[in-house]
PyMOL Python script that loads the backbone (N, CA, C, O; Angstrom):
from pymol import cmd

cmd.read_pdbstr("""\
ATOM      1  N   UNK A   1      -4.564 -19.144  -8.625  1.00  0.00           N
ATOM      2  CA  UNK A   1      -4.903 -18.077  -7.713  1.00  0.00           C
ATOM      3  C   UNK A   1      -3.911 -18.119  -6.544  1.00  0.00           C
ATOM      4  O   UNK A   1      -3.468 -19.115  -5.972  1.00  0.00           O
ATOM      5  N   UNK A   2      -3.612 -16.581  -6.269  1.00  0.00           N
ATOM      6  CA  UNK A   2      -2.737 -17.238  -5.104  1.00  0.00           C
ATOM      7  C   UNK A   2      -3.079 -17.133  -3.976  1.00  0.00           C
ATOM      8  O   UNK A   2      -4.124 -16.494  -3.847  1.00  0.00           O
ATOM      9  N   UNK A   3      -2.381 -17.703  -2.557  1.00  0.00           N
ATOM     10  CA  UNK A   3      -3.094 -17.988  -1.599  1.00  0.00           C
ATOM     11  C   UNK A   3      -2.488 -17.014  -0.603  1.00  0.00           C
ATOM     12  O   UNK A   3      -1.579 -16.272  -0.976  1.00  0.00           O
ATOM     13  N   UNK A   4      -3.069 -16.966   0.986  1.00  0.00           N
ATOM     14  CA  UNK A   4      -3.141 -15.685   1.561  1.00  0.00           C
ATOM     15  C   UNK A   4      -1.737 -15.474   2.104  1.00  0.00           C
ATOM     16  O   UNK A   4      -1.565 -14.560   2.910  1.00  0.00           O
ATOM     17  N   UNK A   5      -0.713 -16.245   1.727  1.00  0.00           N
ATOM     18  CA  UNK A   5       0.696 -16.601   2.380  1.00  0.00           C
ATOM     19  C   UNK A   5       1.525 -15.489   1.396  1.00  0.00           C
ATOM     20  O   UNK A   5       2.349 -14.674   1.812  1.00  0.00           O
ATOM     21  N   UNK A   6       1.065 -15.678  -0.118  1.00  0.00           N
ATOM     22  CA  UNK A   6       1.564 -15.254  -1.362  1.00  0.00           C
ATOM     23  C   UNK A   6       1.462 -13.851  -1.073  1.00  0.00           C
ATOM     24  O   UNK A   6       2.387 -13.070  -0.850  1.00  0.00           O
ATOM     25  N   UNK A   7      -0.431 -13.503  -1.118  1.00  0.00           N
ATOM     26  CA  UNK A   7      -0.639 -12.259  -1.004  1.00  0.00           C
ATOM     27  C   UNK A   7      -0.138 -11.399  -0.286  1.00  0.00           C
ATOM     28  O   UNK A   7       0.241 -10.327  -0.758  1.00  0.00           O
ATOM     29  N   UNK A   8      -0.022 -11.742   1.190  1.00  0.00           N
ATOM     30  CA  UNK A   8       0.680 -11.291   2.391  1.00  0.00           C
ATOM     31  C   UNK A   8       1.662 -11.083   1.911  1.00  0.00           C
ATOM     32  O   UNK A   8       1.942  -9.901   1.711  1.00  0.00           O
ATOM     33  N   UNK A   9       2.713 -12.233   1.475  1.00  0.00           N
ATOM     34  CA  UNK A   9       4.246 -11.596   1.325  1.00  0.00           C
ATOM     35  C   UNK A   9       4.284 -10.524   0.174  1.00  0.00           C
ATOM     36  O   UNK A   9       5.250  -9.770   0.066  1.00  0.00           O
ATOM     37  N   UNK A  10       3.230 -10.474  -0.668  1.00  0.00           N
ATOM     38  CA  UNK A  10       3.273  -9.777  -2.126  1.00  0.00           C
ATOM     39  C   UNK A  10       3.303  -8.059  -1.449  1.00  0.00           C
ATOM     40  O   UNK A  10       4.014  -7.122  -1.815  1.00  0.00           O
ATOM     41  N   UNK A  11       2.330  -8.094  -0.434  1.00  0.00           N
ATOM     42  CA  UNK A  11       1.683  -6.775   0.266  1.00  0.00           C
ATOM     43  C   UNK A  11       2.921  -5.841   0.886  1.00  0.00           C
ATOM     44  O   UNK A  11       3.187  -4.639   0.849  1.00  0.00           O
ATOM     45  N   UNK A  12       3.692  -7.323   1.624  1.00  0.00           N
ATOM     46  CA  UNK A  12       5.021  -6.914   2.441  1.00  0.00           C
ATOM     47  C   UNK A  12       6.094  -6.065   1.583  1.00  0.00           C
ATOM     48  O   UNK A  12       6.635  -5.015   1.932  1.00  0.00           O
ATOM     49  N   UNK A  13       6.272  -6.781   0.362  1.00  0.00           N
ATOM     50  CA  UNK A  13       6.919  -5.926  -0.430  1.00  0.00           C
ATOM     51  C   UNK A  13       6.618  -4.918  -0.924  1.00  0.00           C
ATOM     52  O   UNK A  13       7.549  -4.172  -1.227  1.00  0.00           O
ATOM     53  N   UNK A  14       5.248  -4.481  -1.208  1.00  0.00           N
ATOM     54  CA  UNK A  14       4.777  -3.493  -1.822  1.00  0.00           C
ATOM     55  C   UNK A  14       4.687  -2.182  -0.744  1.00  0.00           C
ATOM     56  O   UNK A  14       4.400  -1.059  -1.158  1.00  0.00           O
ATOM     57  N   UNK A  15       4.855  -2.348   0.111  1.00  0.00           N
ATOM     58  CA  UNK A  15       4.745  -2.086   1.635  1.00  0.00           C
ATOM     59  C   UNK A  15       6.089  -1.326   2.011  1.00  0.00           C
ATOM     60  O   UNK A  15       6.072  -0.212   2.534  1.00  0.00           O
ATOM     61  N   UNK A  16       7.194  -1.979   1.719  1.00  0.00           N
ATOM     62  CA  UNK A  16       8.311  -1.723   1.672  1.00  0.00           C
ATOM     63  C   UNK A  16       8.686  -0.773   0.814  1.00  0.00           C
ATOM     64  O   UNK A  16       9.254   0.273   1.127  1.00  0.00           O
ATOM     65  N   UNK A  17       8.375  -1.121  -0.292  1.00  0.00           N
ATOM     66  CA  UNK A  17       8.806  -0.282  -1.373  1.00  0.00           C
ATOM     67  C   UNK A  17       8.505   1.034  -1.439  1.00  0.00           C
ATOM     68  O   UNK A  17       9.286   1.952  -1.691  1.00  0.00           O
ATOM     69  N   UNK A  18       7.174   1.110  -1.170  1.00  0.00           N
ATOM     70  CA  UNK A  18       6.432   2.607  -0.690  1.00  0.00           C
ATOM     71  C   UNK A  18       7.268   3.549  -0.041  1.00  0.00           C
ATOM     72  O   UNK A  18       7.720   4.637  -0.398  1.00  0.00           O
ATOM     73  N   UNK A  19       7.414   2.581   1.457  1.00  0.00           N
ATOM     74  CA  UNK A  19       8.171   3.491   2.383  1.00  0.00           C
ATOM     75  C   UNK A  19       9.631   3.929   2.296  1.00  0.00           C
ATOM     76  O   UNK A  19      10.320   4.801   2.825  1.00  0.00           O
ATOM     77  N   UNK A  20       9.833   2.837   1.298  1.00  0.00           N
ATOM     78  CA  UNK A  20      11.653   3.619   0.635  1.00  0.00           C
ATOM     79  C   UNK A  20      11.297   4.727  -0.360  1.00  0.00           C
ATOM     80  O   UNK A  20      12.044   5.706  -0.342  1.00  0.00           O
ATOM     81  N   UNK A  21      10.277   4.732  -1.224  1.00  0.00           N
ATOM     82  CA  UNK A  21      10.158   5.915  -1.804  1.00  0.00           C
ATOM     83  C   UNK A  21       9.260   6.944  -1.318  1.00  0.00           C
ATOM     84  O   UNK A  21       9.169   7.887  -2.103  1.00  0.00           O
ATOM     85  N   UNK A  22       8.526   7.054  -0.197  1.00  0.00           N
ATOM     86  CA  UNK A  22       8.174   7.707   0.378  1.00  0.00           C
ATOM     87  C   UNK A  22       8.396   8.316   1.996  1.00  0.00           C
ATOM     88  O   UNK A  22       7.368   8.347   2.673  1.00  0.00           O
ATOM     89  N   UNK A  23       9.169   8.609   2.392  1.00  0.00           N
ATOM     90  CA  UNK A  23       9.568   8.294   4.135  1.00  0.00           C
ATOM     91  C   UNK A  23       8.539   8.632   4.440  1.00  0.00           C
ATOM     92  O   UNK A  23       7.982   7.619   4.863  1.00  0.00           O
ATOM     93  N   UNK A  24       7.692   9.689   4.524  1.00  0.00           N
ATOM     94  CA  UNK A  24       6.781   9.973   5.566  1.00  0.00           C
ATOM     95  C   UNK A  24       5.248   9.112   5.718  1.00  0.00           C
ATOM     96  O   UNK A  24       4.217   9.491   6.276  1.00  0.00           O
ATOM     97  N   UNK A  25       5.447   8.217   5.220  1.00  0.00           N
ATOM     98  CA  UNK A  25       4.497   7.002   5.576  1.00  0.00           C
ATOM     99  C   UNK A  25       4.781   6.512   6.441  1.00  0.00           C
ATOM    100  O   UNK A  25       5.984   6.315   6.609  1.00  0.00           O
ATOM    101  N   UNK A  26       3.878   6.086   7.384  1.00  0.00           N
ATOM    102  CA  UNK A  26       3.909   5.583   8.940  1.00  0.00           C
ATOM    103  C   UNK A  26       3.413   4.142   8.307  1.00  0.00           C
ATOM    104  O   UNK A  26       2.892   4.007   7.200  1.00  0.00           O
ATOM    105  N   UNK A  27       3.734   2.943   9.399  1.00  0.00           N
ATOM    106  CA  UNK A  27       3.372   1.775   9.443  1.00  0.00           C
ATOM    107  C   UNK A  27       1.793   2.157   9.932  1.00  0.00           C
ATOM    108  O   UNK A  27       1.180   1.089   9.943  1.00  0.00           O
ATOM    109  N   UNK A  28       0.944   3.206  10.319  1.00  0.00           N
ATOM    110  CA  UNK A  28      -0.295   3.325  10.771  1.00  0.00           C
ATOM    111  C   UNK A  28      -0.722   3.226   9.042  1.00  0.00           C
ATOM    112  O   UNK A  28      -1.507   2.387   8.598  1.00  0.00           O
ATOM    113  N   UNK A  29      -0.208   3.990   8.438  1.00  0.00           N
ATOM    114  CA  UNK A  29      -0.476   4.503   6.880  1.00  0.00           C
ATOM    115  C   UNK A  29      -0.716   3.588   6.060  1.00  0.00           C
ATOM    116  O   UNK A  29      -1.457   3.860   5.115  1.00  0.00           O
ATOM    117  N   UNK A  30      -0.242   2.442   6.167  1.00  0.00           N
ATOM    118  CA  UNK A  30      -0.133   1.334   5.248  1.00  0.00           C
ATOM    119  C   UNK A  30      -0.331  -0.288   5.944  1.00  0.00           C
ATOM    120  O   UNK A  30       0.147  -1.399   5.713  1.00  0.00           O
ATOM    121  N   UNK A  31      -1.371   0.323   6.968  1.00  0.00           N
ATOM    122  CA  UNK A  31      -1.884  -1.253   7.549  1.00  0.00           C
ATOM    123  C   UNK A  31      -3.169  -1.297   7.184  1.00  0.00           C
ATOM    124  O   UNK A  31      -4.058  -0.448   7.263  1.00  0.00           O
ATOM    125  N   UNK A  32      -3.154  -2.797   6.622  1.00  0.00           N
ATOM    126  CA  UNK A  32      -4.321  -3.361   6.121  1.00  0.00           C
ATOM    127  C   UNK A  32      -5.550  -3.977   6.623  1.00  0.00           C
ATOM    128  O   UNK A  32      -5.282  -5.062   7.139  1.00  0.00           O
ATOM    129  N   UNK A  33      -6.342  -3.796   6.650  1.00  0.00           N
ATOM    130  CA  UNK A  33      -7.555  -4.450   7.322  1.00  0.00           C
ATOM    131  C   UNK A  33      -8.410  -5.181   6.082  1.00  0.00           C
ATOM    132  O   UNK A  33      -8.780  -4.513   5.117  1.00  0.00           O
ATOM    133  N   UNK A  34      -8.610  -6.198   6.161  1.00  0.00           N
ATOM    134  CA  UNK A  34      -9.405  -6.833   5.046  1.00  0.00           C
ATOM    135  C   UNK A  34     -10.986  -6.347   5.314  1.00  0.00           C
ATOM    136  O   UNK A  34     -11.668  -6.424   6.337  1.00  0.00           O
ATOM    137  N   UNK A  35     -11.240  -5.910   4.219  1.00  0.00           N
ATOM    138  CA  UNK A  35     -12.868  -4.958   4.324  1.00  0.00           C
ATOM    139  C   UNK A  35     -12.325  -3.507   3.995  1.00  0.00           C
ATOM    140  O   UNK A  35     -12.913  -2.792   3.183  1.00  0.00           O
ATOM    141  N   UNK A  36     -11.255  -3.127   4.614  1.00  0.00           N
ATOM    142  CA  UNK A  36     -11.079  -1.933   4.714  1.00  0.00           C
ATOM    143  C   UNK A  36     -10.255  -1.304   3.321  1.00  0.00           C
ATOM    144  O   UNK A  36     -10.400  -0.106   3.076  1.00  0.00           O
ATOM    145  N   UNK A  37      -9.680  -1.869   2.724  1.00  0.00           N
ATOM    146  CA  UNK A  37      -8.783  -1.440   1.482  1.00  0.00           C
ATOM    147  C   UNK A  37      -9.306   0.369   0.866  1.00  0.00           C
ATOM    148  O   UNK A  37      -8.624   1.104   0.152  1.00  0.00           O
ATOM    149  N   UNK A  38     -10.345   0.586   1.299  1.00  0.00           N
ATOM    150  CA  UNK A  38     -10.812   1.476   0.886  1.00  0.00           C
ATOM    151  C   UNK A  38      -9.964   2.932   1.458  1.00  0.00           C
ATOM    152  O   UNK A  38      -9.338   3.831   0.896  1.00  0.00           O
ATOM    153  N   UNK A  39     -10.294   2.638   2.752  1.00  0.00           N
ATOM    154  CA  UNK A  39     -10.139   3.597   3.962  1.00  0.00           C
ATOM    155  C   UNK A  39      -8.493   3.801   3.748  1.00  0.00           C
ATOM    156  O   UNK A  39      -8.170   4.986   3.838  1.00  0.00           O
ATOM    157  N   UNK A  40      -7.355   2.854   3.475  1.00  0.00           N
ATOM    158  CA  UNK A  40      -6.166   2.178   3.396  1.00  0.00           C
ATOM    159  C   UNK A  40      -5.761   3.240   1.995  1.00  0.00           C
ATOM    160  O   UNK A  40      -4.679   3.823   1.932  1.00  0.00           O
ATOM    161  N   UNK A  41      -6.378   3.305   1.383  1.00  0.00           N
ATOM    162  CA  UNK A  41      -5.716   4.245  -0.176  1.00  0.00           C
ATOM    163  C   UNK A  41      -6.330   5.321   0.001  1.00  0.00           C
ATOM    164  O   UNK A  41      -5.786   6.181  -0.692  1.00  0.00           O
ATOM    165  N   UNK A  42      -7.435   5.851   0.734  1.00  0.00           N
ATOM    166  CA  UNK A  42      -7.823   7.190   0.711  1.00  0.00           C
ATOM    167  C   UNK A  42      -6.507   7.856   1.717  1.00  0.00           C
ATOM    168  O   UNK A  42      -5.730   8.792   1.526  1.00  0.00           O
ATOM    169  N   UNK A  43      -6.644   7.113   2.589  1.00  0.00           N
ATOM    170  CA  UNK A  43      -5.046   7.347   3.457  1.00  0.00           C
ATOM    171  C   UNK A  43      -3.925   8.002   2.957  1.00  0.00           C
ATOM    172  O   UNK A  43      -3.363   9.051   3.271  1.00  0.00           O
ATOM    173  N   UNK A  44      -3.666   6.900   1.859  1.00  0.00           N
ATOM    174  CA  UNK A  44      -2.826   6.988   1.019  1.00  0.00           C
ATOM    175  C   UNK A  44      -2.347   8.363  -0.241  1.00  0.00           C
ATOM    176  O   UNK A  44      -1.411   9.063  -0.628  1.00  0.00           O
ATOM    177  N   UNK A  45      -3.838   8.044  -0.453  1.00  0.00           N
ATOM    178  CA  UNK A  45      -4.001   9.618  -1.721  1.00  0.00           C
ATOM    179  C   UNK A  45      -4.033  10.522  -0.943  1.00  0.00           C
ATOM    180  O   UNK A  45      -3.221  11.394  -1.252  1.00  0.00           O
ATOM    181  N   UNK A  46      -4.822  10.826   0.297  1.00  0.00           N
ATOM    182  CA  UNK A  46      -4.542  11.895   0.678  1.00  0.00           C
ATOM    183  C   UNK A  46      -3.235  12.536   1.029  1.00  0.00           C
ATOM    184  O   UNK A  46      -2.836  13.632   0.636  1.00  0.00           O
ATOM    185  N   UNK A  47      -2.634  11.704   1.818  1.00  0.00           N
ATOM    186  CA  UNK A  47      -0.868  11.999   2.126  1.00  0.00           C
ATOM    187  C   UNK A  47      -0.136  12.118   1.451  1.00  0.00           C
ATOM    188  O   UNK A  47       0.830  12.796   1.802  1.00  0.00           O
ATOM    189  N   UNK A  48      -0.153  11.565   0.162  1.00  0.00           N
ATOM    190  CA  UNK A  48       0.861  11.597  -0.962  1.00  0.00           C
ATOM    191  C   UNK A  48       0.027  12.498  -1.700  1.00  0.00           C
ATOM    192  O   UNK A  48       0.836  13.407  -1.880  1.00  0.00           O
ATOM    193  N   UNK A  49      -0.613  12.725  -2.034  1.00  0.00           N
ATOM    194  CA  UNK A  49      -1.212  13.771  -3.363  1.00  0.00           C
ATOM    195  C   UNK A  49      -1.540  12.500  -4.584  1.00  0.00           C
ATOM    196  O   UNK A  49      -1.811  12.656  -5.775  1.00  0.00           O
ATOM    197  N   UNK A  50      -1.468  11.834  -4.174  1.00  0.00           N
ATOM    198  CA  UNK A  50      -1.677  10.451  -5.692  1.00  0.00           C
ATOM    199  C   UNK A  50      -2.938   9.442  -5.545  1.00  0.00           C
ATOM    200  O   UNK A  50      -3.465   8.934  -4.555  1.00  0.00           O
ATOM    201  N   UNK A  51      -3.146   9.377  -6.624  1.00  0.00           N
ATOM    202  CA  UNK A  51      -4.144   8.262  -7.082  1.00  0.00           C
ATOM    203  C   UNK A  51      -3.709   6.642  -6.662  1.00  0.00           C
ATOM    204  O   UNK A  51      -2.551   6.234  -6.747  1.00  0.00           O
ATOM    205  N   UNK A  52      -4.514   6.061  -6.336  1.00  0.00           N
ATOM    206  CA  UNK A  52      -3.950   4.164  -6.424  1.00  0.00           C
ATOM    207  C   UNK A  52      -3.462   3.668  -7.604  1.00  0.00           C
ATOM    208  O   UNK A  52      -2.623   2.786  -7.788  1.00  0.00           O
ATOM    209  N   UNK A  53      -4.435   4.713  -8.825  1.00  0.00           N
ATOM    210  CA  UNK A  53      -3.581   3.988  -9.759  1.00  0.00           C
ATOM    211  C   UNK A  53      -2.065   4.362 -10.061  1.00  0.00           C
ATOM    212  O   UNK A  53      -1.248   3.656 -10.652  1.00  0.00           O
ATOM    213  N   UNK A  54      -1.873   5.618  -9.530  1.00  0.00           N
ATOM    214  CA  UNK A  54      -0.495   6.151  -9.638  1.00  0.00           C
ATOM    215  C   UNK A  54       0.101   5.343  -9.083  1.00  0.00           C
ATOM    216  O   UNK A  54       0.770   4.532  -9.723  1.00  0.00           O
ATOM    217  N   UNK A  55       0.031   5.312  -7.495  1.00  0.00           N
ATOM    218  CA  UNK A  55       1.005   4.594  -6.982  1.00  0.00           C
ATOM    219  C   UNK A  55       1.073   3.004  -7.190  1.00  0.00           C
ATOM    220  O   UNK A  55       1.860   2.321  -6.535  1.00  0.00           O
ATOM    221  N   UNK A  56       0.124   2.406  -8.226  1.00  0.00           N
ATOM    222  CA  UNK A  56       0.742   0.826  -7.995  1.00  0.00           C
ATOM    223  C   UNK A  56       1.208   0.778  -9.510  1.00  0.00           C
ATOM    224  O   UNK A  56       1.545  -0.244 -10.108  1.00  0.00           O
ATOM    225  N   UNK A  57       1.161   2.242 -10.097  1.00  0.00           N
ATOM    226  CA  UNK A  57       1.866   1.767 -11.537  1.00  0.00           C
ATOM    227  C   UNK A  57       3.821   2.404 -11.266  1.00  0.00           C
ATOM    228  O   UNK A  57       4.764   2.362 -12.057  1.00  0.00           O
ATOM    229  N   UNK A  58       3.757   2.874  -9.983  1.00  0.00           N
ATOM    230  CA  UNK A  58       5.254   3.120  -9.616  1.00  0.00           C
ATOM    231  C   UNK A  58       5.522   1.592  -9.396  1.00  0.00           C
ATOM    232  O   UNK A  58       6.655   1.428  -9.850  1.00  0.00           O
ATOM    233  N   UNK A  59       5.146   0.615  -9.018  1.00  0.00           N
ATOM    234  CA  UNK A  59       6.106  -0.603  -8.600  1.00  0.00           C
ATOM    235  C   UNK A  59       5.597  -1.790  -9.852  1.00  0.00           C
ATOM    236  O   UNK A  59       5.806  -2.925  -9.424  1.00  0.00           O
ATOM    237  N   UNK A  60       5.043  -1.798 -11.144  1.00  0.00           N
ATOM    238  CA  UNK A  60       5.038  -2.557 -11.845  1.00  0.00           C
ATOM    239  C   UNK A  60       6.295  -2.583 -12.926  1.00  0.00           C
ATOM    240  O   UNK A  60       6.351  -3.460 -13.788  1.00  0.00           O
TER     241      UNK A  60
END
""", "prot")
cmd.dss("prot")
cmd.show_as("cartoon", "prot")
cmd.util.cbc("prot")
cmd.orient("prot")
């Protein structure tokens, strides 16, 4: 399992990657609150027009 050092850096990249293929994502857009993941992709779908599953099958 990995630990919250892993996850964090895993997030950072995924984080990154977004905002190179998306510019108009704000660092407000893609900050995480643990509890909140919910609130964090509705964000997400709404601004982009996409599903979570869309967007995390763009970076696999």
């Amino acid at each position: 399992m990995p630990n919250s050092t892993e996850i964090h850096g895993g997030w950072d990249e995924f984080k990154g990657k977004l905002k190179q293929r998306y510019a108009e994502l704000t660092d407000d857009d893609l900050t995480y609150e643990e509890g909140k993941e919910d609130e964090m992709w509705g964000r997400l779908e709404q601004k982009l027009g996409k599903a979570k599953k869309e967007l995390l099958s763009l970076f696999q």
